[in-house]
mmCIF file of the N, C-alpha and C atoms, coordinates in Angstrom:
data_MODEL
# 
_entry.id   MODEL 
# 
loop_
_atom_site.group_PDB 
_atom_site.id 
_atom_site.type_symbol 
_atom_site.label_atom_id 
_atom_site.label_alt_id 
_atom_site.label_comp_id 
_atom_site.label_asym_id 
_atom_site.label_entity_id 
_atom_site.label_seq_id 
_atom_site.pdbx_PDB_ins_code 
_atom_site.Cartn_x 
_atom_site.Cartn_y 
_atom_site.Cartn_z 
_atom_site.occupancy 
_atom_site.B_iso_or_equiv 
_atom_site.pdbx_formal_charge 
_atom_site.auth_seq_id 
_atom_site.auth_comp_id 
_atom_site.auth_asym_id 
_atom_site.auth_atom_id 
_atom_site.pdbx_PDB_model_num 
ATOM 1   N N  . UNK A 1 1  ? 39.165  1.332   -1.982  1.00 0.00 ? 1  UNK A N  1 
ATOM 2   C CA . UNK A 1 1  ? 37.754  1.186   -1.739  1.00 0.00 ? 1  UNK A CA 1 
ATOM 3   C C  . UNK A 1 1  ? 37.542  0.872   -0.258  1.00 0.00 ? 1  UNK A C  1 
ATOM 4   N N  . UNK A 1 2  ? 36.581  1.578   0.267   1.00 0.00 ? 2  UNK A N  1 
ATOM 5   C CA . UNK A 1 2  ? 36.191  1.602   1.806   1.00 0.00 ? 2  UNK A CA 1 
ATOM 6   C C  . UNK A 1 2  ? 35.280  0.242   1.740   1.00 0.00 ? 2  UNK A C  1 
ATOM 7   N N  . UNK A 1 3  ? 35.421  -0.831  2.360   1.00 0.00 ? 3  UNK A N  1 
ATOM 8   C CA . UNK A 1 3  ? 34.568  -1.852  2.883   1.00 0.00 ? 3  UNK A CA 1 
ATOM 9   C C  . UNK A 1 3  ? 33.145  -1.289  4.249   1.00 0.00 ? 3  UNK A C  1 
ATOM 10  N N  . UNK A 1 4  ? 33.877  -0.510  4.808   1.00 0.00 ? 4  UNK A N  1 
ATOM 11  C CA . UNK A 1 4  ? 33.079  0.465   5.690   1.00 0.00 ? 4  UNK A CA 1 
ATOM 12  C C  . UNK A 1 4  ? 32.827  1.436   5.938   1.00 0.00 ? 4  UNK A C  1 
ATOM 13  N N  . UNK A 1 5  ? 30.842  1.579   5.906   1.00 0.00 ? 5  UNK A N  1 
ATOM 14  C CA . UNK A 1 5  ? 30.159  2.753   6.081   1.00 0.00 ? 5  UNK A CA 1 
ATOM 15  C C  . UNK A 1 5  ? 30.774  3.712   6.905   1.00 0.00 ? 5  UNK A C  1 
ATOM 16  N N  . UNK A 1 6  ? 31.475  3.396   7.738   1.00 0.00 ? 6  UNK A N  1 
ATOM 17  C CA . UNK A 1 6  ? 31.541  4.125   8.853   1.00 0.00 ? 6  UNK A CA 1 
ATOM 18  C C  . UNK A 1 6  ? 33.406  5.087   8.444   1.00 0.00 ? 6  UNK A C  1 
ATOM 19  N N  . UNK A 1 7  ? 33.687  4.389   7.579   1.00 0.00 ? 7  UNK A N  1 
ATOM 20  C CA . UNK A 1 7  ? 35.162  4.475   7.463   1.00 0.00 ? 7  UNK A CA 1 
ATOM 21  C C  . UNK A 1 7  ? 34.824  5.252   6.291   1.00 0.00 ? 7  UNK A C  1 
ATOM 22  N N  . UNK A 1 8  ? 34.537  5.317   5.309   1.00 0.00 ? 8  UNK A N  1 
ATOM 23  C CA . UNK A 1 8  ? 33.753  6.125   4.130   1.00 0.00 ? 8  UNK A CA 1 
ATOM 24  C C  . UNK A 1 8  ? 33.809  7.500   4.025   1.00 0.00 ? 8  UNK A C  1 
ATOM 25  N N  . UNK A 1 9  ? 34.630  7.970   2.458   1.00 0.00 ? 9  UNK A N  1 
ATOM 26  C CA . UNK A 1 9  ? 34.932  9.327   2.922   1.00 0.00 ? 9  UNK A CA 1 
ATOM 27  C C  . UNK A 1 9  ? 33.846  9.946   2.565   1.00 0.00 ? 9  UNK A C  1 
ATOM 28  N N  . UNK A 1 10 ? 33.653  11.576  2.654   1.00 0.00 ? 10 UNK A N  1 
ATOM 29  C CA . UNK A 1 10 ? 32.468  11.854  2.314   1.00 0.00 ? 10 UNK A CA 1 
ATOM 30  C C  . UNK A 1 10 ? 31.997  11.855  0.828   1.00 0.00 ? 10 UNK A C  1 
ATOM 31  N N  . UNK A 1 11 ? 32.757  11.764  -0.476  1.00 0.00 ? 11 UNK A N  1 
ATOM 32  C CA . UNK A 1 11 ? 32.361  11.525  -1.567  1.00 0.00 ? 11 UNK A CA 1 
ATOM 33  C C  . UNK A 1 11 ? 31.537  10.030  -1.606  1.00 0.00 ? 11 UNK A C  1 
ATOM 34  N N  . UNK A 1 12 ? 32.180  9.117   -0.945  1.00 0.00 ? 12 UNK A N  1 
ATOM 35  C CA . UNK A 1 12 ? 31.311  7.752   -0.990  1.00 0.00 ? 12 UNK A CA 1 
ATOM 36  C C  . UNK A 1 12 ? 29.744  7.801   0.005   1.00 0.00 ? 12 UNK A C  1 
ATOM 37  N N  . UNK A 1 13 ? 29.850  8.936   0.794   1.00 0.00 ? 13 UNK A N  1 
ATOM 38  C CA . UNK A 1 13 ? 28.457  9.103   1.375   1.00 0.00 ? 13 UNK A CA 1 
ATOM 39  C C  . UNK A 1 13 ? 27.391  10.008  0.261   1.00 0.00 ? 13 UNK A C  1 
ATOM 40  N N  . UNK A 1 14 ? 28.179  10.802  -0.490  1.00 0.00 ? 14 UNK A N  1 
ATOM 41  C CA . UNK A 1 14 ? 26.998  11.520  -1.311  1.00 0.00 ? 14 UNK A CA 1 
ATOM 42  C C  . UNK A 1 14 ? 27.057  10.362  -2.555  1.00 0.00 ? 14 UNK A C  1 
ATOM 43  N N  . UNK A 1 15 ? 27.567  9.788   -2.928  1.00 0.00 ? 15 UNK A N  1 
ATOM 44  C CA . UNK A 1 15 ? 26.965  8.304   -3.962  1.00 0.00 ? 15 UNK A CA 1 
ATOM 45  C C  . UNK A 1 15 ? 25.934  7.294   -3.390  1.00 0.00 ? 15 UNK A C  1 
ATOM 46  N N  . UNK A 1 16 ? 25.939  6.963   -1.792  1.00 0.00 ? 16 UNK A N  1 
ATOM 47  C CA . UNK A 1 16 ? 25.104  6.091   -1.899  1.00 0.00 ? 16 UNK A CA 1 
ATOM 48  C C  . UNK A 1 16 ? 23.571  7.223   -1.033  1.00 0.00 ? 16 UNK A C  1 
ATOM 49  N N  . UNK A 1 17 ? 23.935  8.595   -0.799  1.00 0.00 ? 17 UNK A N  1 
ATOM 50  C CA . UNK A 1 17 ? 22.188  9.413   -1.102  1.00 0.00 ? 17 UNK A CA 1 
ATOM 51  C C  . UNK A 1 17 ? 22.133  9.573   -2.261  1.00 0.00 ? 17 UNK A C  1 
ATOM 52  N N  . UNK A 1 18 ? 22.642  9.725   -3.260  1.00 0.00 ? 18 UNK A N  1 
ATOM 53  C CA . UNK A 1 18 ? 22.159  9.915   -4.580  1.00 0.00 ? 18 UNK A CA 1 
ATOM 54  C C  . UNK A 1 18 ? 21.583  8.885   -5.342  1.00 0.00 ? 18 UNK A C  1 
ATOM 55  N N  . UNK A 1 19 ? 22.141  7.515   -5.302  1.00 0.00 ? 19 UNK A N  1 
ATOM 56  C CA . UNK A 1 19 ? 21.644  6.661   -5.675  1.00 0.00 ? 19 UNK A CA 1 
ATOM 57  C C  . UNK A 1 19 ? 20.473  5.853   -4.974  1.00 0.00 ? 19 UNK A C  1 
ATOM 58  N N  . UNK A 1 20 ? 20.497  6.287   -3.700  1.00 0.00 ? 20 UNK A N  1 
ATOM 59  C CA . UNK A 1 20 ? 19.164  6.026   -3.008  1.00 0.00 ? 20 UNK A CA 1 
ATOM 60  C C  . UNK A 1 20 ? 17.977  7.183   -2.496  1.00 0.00 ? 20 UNK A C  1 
ATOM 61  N N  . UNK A 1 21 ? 18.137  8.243   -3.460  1.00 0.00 ? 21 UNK A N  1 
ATOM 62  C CA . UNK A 1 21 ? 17.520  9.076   -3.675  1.00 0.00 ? 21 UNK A CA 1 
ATOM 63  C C  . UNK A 1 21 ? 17.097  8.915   -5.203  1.00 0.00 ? 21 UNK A C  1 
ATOM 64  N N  . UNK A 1 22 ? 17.689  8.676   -6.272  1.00 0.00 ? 22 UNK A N  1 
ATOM 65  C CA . UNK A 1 22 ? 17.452  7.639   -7.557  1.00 0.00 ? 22 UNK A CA 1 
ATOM 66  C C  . UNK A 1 22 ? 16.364  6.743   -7.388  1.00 0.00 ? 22 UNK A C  1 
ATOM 67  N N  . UNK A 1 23 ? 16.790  6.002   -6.518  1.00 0.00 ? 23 UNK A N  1 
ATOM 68  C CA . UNK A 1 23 ? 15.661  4.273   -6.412  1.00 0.00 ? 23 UNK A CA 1 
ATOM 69  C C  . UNK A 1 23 ? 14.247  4.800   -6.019  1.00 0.00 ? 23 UNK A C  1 
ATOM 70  N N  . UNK A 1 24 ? 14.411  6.026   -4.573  1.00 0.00 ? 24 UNK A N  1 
ATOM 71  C CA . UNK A 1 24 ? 12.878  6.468   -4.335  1.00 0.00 ? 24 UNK A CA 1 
ATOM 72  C C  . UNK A 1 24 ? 12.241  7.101   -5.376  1.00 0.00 ? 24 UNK A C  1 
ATOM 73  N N  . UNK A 1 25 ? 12.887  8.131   -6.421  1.00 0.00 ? 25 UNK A N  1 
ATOM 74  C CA . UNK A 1 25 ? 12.356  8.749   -7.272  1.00 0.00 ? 25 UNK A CA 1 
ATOM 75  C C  . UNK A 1 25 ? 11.361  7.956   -8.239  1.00 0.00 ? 25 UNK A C  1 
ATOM 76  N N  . UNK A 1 26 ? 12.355  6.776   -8.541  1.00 0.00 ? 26 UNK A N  1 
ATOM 77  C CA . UNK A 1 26 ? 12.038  5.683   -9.582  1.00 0.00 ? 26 UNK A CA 1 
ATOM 78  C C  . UNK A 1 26 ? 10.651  4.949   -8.945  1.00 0.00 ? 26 UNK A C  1 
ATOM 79  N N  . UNK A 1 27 ? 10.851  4.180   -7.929  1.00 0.00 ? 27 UNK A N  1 
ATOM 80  C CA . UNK A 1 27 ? 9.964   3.899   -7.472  1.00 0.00 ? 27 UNK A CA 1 
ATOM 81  C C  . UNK A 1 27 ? 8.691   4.890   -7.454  1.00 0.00 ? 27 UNK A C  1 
ATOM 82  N N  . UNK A 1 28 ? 8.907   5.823   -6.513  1.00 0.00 ? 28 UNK A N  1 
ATOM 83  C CA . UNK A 1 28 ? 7.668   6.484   -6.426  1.00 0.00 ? 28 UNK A CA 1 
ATOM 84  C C  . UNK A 1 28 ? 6.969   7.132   -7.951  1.00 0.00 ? 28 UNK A C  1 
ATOM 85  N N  . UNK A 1 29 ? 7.625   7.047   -9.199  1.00 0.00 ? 29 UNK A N  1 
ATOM 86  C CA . UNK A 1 29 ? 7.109   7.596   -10.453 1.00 0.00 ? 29 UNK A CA 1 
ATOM 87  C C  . UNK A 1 29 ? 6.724   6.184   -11.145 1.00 0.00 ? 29 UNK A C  1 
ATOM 88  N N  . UNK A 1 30 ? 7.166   5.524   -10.451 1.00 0.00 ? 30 UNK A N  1 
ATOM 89  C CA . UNK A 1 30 ? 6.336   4.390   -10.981 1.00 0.00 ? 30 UNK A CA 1 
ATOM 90  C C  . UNK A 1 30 ? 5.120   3.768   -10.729 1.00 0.00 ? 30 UNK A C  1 
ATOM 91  N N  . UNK A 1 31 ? 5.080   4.008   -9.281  1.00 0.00 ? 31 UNK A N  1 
ATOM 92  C CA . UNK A 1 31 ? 3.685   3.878   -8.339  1.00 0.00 ? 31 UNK A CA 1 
ATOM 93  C C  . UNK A 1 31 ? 2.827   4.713   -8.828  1.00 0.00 ? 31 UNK A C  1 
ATOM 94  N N  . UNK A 1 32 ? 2.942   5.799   -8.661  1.00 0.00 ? 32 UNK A N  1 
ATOM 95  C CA . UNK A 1 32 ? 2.172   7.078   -9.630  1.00 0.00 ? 32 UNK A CA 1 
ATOM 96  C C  . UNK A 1 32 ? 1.619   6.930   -11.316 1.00 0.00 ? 32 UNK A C  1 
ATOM 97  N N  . UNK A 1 33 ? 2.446   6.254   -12.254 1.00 0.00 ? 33 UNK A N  1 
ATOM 98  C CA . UNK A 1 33 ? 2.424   5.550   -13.462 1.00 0.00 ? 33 UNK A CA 1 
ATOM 99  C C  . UNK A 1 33 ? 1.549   4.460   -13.443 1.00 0.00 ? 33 UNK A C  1 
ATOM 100 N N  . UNK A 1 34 ? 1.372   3.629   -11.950 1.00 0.00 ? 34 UNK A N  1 
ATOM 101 C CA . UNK A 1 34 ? 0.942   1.948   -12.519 1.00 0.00 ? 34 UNK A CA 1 
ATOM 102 C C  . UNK A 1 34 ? -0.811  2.964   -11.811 1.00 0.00 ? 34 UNK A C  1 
ATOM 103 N N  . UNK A 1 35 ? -0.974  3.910   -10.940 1.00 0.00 ? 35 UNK A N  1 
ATOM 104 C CA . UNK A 1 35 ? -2.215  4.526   -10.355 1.00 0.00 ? 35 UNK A CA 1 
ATOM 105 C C  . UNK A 1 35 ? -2.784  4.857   -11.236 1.00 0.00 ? 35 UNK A C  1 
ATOM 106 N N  . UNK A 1 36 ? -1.948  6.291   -12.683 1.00 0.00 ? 36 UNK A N  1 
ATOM 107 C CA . UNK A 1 36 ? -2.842  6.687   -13.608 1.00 0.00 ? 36 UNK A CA 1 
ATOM 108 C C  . UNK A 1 36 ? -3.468  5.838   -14.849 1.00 0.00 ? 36 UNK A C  1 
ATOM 109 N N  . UNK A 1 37 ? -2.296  4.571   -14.883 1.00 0.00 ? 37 UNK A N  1 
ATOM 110 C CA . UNK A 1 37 ? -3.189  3.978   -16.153 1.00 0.00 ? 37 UNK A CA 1 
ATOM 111 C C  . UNK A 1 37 ? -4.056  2.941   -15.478 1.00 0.00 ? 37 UNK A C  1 
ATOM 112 N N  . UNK A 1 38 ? -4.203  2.490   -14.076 1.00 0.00 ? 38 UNK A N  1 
ATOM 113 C CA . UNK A 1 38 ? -5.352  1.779   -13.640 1.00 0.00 ? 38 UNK A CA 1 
ATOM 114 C C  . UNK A 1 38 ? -6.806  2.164   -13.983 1.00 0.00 ? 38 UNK A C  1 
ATOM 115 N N  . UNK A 1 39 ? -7.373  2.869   -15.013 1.00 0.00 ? 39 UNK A N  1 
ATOM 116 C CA . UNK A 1 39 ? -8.965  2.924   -15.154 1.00 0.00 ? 39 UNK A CA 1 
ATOM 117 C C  . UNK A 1 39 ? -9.683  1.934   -14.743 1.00 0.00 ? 39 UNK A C  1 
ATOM 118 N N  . UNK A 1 40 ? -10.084 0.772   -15.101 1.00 0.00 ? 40 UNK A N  1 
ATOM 119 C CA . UNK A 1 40 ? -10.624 -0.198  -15.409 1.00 0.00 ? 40 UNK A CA 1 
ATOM 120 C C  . UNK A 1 40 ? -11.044 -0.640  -14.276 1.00 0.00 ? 40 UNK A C  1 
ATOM 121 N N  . UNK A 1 41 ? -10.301 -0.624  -13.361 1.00 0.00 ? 41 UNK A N  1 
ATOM 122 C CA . UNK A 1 41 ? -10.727 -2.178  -12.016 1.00 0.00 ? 41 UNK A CA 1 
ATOM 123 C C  . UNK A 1 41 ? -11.421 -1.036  -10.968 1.00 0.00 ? 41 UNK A C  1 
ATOM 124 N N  . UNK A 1 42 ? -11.867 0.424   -11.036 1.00 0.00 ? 42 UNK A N  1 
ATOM 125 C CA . UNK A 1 42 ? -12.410 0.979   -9.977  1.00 0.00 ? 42 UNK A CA 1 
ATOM 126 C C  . UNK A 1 42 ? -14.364 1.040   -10.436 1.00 0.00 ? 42 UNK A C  1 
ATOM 127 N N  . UNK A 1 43 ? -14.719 1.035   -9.697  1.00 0.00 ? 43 UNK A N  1 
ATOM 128 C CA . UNK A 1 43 ? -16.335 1.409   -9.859  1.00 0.00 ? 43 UNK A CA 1 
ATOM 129 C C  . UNK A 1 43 ? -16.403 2.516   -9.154  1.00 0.00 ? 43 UNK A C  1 
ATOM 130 N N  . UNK A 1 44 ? -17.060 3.368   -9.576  1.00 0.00 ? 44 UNK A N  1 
ATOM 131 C CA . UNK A 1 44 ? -18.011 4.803   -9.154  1.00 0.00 ? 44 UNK A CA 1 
ATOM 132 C C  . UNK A 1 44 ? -19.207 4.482   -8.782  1.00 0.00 ? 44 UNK A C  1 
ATOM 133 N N  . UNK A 1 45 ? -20.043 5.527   -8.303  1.00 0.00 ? 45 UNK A N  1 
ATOM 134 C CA . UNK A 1 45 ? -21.730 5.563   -7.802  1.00 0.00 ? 45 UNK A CA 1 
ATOM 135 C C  . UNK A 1 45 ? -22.388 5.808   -9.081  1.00 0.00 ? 45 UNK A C  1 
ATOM 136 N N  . UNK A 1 46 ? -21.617 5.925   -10.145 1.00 0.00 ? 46 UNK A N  1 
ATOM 137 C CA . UNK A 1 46 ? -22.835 6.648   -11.497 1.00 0.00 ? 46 UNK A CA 1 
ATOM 138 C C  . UNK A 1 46 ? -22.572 5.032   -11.579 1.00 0.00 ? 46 UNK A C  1 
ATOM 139 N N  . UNK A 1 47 ? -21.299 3.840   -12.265 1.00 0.00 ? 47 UNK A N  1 
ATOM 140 C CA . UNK A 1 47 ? -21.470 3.150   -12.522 1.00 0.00 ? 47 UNK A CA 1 
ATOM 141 C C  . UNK A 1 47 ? -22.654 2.201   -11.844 1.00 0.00 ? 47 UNK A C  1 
ATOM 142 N N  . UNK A 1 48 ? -23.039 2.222   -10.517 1.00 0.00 ? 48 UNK A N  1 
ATOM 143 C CA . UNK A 1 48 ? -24.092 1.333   -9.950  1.00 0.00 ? 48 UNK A CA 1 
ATOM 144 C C  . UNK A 1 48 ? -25.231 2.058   -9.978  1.00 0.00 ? 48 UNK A C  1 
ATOM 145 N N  . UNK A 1 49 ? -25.252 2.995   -10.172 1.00 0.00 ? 49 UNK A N  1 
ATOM 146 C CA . UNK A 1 49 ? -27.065 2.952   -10.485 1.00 0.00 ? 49 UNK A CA 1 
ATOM 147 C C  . UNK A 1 49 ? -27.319 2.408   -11.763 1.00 0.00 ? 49 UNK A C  1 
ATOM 148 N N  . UNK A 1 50 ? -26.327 2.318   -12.706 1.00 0.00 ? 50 UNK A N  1 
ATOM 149 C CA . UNK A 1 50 ? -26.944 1.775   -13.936 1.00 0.00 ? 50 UNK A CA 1 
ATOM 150 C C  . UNK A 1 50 ? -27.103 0.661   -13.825 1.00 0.00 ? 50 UNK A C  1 
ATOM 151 N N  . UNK A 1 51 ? -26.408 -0.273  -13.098 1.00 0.00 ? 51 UNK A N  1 
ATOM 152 C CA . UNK A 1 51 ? -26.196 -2.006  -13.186 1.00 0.00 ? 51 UNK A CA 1 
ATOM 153 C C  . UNK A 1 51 ? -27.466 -2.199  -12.366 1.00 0.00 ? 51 UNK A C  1 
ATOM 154 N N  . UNK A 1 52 ? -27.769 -1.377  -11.406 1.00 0.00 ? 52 UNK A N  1 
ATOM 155 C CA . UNK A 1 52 ? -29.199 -1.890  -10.032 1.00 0.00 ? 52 UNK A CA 1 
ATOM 156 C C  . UNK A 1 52 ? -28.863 -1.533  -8.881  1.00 0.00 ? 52 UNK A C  1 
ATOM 157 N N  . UNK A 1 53 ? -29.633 -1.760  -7.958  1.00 0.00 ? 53 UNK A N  1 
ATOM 158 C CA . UNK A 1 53 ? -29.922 -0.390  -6.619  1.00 0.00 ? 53 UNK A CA 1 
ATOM 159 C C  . UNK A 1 53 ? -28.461 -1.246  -5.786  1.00 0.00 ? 53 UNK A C  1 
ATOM 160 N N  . UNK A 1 54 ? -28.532 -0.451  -4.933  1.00 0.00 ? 54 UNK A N  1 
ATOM 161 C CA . UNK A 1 54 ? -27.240 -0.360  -4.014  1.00 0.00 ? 54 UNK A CA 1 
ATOM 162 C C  . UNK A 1 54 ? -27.442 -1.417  -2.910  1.00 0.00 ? 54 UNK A C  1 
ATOM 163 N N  . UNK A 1 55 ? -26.873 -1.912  -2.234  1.00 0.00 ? 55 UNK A N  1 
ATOM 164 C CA . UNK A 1 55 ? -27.272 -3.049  -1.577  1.00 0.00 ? 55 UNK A CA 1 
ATOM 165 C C  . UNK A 1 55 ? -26.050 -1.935  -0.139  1.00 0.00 ? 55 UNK A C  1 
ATOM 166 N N  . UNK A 1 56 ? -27.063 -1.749  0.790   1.00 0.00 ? 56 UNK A N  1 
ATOM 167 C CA . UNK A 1 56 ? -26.777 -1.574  2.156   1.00 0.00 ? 56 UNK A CA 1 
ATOM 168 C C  . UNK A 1 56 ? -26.183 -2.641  3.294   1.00 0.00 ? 56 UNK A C  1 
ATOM 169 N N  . UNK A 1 57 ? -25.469 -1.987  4.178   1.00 0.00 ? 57 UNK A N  1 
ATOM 170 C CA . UNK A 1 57 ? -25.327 -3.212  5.133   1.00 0.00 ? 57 UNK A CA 1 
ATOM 171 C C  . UNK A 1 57 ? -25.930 -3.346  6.284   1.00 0.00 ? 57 UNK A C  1 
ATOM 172 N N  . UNK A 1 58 ? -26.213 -4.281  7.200   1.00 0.00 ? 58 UNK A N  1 
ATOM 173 C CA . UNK A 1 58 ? -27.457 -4.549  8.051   1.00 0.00 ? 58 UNK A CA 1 
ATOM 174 C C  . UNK A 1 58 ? -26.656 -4.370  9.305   1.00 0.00 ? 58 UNK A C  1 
ATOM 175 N N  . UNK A 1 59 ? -27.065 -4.309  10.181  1.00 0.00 ? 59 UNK A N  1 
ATOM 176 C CA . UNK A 1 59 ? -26.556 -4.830  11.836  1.00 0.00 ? 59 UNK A CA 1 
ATOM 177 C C  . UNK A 1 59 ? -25.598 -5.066  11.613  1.00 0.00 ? 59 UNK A C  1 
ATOM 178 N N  . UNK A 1 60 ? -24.836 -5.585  12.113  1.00 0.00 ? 60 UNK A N  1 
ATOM 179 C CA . UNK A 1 60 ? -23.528 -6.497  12.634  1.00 0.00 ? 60 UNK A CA 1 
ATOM 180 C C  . UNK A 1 60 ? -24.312 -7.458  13.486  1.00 0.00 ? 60 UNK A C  1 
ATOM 181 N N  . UNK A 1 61 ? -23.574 -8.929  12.836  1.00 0.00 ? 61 UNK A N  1 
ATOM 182 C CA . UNK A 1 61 ? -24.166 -9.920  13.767  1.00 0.00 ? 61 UNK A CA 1 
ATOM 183 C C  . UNK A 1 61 ? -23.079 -10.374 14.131  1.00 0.00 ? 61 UNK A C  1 
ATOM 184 N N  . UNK A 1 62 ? -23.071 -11.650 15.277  1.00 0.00 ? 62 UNK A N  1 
ATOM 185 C CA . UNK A 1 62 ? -21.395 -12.019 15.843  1.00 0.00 ? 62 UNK A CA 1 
ATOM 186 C C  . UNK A 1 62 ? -22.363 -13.719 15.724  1.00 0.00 ? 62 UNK A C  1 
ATOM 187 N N  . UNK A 1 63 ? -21.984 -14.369 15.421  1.00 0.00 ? 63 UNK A N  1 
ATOM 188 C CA . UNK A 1 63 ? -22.194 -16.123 15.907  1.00 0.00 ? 63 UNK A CA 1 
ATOM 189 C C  . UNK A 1 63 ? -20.773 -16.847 16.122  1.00 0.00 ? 63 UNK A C  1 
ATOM 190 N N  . UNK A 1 64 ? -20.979 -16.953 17.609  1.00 0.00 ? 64 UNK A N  1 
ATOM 191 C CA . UNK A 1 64 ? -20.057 -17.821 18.073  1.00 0.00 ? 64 UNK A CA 1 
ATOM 192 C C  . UNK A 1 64 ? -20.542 -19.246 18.654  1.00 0.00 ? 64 UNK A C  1 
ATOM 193 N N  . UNK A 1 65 ? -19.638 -20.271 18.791  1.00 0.00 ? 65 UNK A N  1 
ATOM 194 C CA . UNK A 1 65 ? -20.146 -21.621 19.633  1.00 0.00 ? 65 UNK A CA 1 
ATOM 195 C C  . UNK A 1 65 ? -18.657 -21.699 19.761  1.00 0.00 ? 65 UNK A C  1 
ATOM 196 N N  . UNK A 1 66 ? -19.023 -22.210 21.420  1.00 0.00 ? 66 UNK A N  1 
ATOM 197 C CA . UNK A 1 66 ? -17.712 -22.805 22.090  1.00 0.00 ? 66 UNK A CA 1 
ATOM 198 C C  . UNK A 1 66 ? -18.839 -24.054 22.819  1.00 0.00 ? 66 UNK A C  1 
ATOM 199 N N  . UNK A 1 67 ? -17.982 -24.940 23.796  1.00 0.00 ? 67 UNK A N  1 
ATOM 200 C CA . UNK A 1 67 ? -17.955 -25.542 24.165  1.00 0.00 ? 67 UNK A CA 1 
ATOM 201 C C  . UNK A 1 67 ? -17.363 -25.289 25.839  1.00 0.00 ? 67 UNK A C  1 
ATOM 202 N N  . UNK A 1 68 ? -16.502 -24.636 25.555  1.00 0.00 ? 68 UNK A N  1 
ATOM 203 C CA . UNK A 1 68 ? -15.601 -24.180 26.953  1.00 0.00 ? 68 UNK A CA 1 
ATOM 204 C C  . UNK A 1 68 ? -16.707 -23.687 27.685  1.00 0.00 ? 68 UNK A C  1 
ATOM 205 N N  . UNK A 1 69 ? -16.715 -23.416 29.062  1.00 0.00 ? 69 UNK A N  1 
ATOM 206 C CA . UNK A 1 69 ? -16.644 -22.961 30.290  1.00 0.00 ? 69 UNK A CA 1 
ATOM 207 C C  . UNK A 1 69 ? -15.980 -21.259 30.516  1.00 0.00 ? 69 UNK A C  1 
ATOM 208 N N  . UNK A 1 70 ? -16.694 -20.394 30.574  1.00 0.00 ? 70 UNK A N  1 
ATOM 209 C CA . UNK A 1 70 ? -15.897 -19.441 31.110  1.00 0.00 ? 70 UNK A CA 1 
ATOM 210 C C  . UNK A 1 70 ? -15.737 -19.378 32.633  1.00 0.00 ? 70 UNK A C  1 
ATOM 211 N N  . UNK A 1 71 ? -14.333 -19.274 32.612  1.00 0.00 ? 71 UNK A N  1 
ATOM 212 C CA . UNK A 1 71 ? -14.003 -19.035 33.997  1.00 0.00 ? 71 UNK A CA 1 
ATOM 213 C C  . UNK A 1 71 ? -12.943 -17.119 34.349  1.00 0.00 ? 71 UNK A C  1 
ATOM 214 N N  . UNK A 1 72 ? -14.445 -16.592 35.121  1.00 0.00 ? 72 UNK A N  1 
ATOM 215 C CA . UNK A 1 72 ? -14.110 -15.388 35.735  1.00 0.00 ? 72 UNK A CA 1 
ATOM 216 C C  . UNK A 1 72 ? -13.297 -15.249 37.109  1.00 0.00 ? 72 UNK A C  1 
# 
């Protein structure tokens, strides 16, 4: 057994892409899995017109207080 990557013949390099080509698969079909059964927690535009009118956003306001001194 090779302790090192670098020393590693090429059969021990196609085990650890395969198995880390495994983990992305897994992962990413799982991400995809936990997306399609999420229904529930999204809202649409049909859902808010039924609940009441849409609430817009205003200006941008900034309120700051310092105390400091600017020095230019």
């Amino acid at each position: 057994m090779n302790h090192s990557f670098y020393s590693a013949d090429r059969m021990t390099h196609l085990k650890i892409v395969v198995v880390a080509l495994v983990a992305a698969i897994g992962v990413a079909g799982l991400g995809i899995s936990a997306r399609l059964a999420d229904t529930g927690l999204t809202q649409t535009a049909q859902t808010t017109r039924t609940t009441g009118p849409a609430v817009k956003a205003n200006k941008a306001v900034v309120l700051t207080s310092s105390d400091q001194s600017t020095i230019r």
